[in-house]
C-alpha positions in Angstrom: -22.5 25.3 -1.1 -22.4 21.2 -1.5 -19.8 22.1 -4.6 -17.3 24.4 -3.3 -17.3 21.3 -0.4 -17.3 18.5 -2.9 -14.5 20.6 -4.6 -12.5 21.5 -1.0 -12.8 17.8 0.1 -12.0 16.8 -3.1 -8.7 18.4 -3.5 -8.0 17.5 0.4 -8.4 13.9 -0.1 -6.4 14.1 -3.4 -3.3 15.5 -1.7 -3.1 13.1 1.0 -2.9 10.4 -1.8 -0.5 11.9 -3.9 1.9 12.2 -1.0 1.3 8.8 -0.1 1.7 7.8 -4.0 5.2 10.0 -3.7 6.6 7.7 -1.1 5.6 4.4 -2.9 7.0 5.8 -6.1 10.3 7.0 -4.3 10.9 4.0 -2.4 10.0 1.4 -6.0 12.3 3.8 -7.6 15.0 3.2 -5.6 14.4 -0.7 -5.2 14.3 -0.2 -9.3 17.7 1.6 -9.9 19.5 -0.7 -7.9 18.4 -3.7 -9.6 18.2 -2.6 -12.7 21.7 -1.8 -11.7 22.7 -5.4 -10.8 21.7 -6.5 -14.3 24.3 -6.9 -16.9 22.4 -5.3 -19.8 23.6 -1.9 -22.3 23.0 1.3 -21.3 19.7 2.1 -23.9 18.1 -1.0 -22.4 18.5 -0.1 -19.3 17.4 3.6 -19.9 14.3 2.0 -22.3 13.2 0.4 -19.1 13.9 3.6 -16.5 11.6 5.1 -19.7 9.0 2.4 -19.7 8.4 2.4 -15.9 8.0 5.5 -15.3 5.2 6.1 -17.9 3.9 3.4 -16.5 3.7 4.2 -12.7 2.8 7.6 -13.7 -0.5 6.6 -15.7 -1.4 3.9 -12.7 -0.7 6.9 -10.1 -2.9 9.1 -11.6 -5.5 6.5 -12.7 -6.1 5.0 -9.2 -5.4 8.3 -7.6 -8.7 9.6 -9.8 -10.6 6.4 -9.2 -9.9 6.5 -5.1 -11.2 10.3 -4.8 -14.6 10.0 -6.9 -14.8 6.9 -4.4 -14.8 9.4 -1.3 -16.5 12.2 -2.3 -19.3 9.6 -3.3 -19.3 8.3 0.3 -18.5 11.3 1.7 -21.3 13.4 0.3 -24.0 10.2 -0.4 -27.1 13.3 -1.1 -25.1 15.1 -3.7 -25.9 13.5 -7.4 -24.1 14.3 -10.1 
């Protein structure tokens, strides 16, 4: 039973961050576009940067995202070992 919780409480926690991480992302993006905007630069640099940091946030998103749930479900379920 502990694994169909670990695995409920697990994909609760999950998409609580990943809304949270959608906000942060929109918000950066938007801050991003607009200065990227204000810069005076050709249009493949600009898109080579739009590229760049979205791979970027992307891999960080999912890396702390990952790294923040096996930190909960370890203190949420302290008996279960793995």
């Amino acid at each position: 039973m502990k694994d169909q919780q670990n695995w409920d409480e697990g994909n609760r926690y999950s998409a609580v961050l990943m809304i949270k991480a959608s906000v942060i992302l929109i918000v950066a993006g938007v801050i991003l576009a607009w200065l990227l905007a204000q810069i005076d630069m050709g249009d493949d640099a600009k898109m080579l940067i739009r590229v760049a940091l979205m791979i970027l946030s992307a891999a960080i998103t999912v890396v702390v995202m990952f790294r923040c749930t096996e930190k909960h479900l370890k203190s949420t379920f302290k008996d279960t070992t793995q």
